[in-house]
C-alpha positions as CSV (number, residue, x, y, z in Angstrom):
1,X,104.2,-12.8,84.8
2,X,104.4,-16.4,86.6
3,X,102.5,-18.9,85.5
4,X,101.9,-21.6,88.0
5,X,100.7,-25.1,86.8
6,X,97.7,-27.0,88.5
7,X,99.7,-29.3,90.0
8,X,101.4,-26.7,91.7
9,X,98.1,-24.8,92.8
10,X,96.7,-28.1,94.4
11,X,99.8,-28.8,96.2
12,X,100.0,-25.3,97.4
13,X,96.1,-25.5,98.1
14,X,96.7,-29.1,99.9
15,X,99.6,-27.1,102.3
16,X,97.1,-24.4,103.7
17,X,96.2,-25.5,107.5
18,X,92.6,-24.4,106.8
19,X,90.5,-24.3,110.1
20,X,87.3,-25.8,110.2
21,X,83.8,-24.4,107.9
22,X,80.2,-25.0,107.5
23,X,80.7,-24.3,103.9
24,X,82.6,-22.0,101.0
25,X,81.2,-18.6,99.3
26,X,83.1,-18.1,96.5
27,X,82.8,-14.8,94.6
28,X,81.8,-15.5,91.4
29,X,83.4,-15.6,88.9
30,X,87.5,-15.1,90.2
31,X,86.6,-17.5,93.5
32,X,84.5,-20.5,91.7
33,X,87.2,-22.8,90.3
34,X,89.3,-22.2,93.5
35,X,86.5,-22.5,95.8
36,X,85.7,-25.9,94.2
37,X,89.2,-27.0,94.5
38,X,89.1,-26.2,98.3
39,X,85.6,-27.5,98.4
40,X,86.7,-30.9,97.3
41,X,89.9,-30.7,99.9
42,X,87.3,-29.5,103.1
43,X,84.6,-31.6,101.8
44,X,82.2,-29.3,102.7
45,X,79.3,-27.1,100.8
46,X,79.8,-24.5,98.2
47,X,77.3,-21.6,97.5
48,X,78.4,-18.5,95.1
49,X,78.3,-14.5,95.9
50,X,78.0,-12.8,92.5
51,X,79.7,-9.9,93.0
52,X,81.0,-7.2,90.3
53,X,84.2,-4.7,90.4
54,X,86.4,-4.6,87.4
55,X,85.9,-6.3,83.6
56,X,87.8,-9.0,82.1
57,X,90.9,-7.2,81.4
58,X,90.6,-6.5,85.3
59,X,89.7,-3.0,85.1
60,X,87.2,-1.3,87.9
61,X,83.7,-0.7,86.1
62,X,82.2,0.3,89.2
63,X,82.6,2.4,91.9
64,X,82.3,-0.3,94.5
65,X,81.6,-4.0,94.1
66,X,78.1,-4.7,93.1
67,X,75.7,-7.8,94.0
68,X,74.4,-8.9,90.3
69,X,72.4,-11.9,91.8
70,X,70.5,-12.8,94.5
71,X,72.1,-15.6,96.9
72,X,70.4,-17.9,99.6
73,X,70.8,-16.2,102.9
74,X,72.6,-18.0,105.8
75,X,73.2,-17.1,109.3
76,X,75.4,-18.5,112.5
77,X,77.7,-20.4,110.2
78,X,81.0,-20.3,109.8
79,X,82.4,-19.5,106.5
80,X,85.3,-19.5,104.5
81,X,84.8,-17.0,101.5
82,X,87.5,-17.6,98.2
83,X,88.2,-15.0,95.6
84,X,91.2,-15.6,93.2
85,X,93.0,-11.7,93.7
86,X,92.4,-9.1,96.3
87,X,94.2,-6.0,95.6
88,X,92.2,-3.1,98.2
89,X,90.2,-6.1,99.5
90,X,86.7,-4.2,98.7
91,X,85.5,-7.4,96.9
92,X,86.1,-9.3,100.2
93,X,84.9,-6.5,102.3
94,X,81.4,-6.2,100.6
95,X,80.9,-9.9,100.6
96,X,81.5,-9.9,104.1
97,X,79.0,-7.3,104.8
98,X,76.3,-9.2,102.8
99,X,77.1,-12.1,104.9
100,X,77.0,-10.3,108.0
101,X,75.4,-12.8,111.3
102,X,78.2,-15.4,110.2
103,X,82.2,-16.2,111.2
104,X,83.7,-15.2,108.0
105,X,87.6,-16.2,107.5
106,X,89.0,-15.0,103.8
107,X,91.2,-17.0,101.3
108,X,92.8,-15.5,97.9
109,X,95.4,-17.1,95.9
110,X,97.3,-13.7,95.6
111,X,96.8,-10.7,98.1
112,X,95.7,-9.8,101.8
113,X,93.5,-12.3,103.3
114,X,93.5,-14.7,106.6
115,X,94.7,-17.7,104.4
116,X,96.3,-17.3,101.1
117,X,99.0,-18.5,98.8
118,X,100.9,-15.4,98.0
119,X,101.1,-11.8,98.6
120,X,102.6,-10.2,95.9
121,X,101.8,-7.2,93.7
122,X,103.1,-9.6,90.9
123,X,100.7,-11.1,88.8
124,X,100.8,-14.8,88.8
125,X,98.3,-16.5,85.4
126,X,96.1,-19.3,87.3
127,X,96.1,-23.0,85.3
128,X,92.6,-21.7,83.7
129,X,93.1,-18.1,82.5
């Protein structure tokens, strides 16, 4: 497993050509610390979609992702939604449908989505794991 440094994260983070957002959804709890990062680059908003899927050792307790909290509900904006890791992309795709009536655009750090660092079945250990 690849560890990359925070340095290295913000520089690759600072390289993205990001378009232009309204604000963030980060999926809590994977997408907060790199949401924030990408917040403070796009100096825009930040709101949090608590969503559940797997445990902390990454394994699927659910069927599907769940909503475990209740989030302010926002319409006609456009939106860049973070999550750390998307493997089948059913965390991203559940957020999306609770956010339906906006212009969603995904990031991950590792996996399928419209911007994203890497996609590699290789796990790579984040500065803060």
């Amino acid at each position: 497993m690849r560890k990359i440094s925070f340095e290295e994260l913000v520089y690759k983070l600072r390289k993205v050509k990001f378009g232009k957002f309204d604000l963030i959804f980060a999926i809590g709890k994977g997408g907060i610390t790199l949401g924030g990062l990408i917040q403070h680059i796009l100096d825009i908003p930040m709101e949090i979609i608590w969503l559940n899927f797997r445990d902390e050792d990454h394994k699927v307790i659910h069927k599907k992702p769940i909503l475990i909290k209740e989030f302010k509900e926002i319409k006609n904006k456009k939106i860049l939604l973070v999550d750390d890791v998307s493997r089948t992309g059913s965390t991203l795709r559940k957020a999306k449908s609770l956010l339906k009536g906006n212009e969603i655009k995904t990031f991950v750090f590792n996996g399928k989505a419209d911007y994203n660092i890497i996609n590699s079945k290789e796990c790579v250990k984040l500065p803060w794991n």
